[in-house]
C-alpha positions in Angstrom: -0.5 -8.8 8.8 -0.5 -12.3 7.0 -4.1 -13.7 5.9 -3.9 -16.8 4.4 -0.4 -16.5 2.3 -0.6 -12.7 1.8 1.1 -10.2 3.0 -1.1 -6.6 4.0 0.6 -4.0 5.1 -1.3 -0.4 5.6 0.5 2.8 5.1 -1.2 5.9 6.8 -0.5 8.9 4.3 1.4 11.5 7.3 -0.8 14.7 7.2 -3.2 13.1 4.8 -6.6 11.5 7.0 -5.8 8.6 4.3 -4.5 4.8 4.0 -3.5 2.6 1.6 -3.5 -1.0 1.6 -0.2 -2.6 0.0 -0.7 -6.7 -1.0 1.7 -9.1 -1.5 0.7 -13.1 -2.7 -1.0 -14.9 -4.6 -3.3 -13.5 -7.1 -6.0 -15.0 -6.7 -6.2 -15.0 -2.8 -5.3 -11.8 -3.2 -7.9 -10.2 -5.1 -10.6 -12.6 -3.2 -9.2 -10.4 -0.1 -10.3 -7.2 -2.7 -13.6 -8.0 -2.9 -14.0 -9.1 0.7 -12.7 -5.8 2.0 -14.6 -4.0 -1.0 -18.0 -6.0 0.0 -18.1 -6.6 -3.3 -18.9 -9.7 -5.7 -18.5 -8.1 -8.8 -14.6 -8.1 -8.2 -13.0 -9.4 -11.4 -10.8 -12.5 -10.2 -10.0 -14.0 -13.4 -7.9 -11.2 -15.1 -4.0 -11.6 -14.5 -2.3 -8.7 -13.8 1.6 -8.0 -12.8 0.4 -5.2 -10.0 -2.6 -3.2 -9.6 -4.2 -0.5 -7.5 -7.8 -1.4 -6.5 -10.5 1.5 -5.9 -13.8 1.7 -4.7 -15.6 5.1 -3.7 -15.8 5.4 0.2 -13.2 2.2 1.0 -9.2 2.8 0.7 -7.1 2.4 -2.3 -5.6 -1.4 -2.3 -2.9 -2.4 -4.5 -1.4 -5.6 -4.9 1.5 -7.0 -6.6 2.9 -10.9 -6.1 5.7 -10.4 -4.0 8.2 -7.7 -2.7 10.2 -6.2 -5.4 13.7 -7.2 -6.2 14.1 -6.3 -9.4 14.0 -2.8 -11.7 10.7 -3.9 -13.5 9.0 -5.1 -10.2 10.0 -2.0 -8.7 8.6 0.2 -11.8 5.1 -2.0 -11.4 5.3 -0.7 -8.0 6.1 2.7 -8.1 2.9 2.4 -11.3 0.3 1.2 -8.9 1.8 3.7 -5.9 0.7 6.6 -8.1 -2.5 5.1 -8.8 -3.2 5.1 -4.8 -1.9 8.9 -4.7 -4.2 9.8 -7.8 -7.4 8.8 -5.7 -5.7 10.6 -2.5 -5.6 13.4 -3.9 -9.3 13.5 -5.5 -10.8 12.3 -2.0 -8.7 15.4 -0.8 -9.8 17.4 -3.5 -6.4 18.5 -4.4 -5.9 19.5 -8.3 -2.6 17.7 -10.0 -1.2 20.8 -11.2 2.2 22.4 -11.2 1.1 23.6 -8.2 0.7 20.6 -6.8 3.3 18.5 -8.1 5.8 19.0 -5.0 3.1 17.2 -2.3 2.0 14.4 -5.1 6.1 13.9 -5.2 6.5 13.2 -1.7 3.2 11.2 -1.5 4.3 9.2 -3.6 8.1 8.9 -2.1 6.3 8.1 1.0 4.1 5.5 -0.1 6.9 3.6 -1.9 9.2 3.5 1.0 6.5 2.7 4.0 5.0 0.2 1.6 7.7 -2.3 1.1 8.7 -2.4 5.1 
């Protein structure tokens, strides 16, 4: 969906009952969008970040980065922010990140990346 000059895109997490929102644009548009969605003022729209994964409790994980990535480093700030998301999946799921549960947290996170950037 495009919303003035961003890019959303929401990627339902398979067997998860879980979203995340994926961002690309402008900063500052972009993290107005944040605190819309998060009914929240207290947003912090003045920092500049290269990528970040936005969390309330109760809403959905957001992350935003400027644009689709093309190179290695954009695609590591990615991948960063992806595990971010996954982190606060698994909480709301109240999975532990163990051994144990480094296999699912793997493919989460494979998942994520690759529905994210369609």
């Amino acid at each position: 969906m495009e919303w003035k000059g961003i890019t959303e895109k929401t990627v339902y997490m398979g067997a998860f009952d879980f979203s995340v929102i994926v961002l690309f644009g402008n900063q500052r548009t972009s993290l107005a969008y944040v605190s819309w969605k998060f009914e929240d003022k207290e947003t912090d729209l003045e920092s500049n970040y290269r990528g970040k994964c936005f969390f309330k409790q109760g809403y959905i994980p957001i992350i935003w980065i400027p644009k689709k990535p093309r190179t290695n480093r954009e695609y590591a700030i990615y991948a960063h922010e992806c595990l971010h998301a996954i982190w606060h999946m698994f909480e709301w799921a109240n999975i532990p990140i163990t051994r144990d549960t480094e296999e699912v947290m793997a493919h989460s996170m494979a998942h994520l990346i690759a529905n994210g950037l369609k």
